[in-house]
C-alpha positions in Angstrom: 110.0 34.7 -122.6 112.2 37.5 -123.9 114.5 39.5 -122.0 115.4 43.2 -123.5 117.6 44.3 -121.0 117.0 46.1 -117.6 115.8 49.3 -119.1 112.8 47.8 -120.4 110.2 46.9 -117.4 107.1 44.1 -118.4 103.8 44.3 -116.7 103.0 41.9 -114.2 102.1 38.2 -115.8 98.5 36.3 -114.8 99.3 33.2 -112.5 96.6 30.3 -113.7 95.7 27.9 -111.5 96.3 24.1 -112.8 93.5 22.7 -115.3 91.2 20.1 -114.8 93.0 17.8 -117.2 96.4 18.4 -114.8 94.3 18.1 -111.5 93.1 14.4 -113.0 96.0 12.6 -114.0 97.4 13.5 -111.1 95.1 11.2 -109.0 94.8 8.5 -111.5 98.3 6.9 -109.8 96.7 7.3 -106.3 93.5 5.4 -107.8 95.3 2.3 -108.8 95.3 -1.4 -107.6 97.9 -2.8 -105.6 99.8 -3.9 -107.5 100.9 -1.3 -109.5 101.4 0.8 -106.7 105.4 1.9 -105.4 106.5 1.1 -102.1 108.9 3.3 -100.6 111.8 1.7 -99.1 114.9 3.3 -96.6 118.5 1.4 -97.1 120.7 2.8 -94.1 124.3 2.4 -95.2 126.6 0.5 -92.7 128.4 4.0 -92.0 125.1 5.4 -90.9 124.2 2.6 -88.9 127.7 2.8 -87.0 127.3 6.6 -86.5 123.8 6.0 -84.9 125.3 3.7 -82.7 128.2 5.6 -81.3 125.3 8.2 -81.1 123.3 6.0 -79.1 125.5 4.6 -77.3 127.6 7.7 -75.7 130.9 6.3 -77.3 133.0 9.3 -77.2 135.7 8.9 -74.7 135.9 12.5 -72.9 139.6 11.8 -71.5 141.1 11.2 -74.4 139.1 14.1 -76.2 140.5 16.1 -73.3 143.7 14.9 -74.0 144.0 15.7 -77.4 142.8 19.0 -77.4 145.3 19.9 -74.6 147.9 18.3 -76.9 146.9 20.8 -80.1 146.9 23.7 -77.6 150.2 23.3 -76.4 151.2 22.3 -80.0 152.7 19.0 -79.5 150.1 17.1 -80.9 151.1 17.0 -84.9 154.1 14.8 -84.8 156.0 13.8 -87.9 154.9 10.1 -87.6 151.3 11.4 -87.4 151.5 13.2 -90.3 153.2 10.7 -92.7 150.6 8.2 -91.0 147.7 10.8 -92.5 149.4 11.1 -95.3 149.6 7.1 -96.5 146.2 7.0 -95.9 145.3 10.3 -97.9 147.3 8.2 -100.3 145.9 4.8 -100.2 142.4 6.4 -100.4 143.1 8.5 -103.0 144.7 6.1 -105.1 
């Protein structure tokens, strides 16, 4: 493919379907024994699995949600313990 620039408009390109030769090996994996076929396996991480869980099992706690937000709206929730708390973590993660 060359490109001239924008002042110079191509004709429309043919689309072509697949060939034959394409269409075949394509269906020569589906065609094999057992043994040489893949099997497609799932691996759920143990954060996922957790996550589910709590999903499952209704595990968020409403008061203390409540609490907390009520806390950032009247601004007293980001104490300087809290944040030097969050940041040794930040730290201890990052390094």
């Amino acid at each position: 493919m060359q490109i001239y620039g924008p002042s110079q408009v191509h004709s429309p390109q043919n689309v072509n379907a697949p060939t034959a030769s394409n269409r075949l090996q394509g269906n020569a994996g589906t065609q094999g024994t057992a043994a040489s076929r893949s099997v497609d396996r799932v691996e759920i991480s143990p954060a996922a699995q957790a996550a589910s869980q709590a999903a499952e099992s209704g595990g968020i706690r409403h008061e203390l949600v409540n609490q907390i937000r009520s806390q950032i709206a009247a601004g007293t929730y980001e104490t300087p313990e809290k944040l030097d708390a969050a940041l040794t973590r930040l730290l201890d993660e990052i390094g």
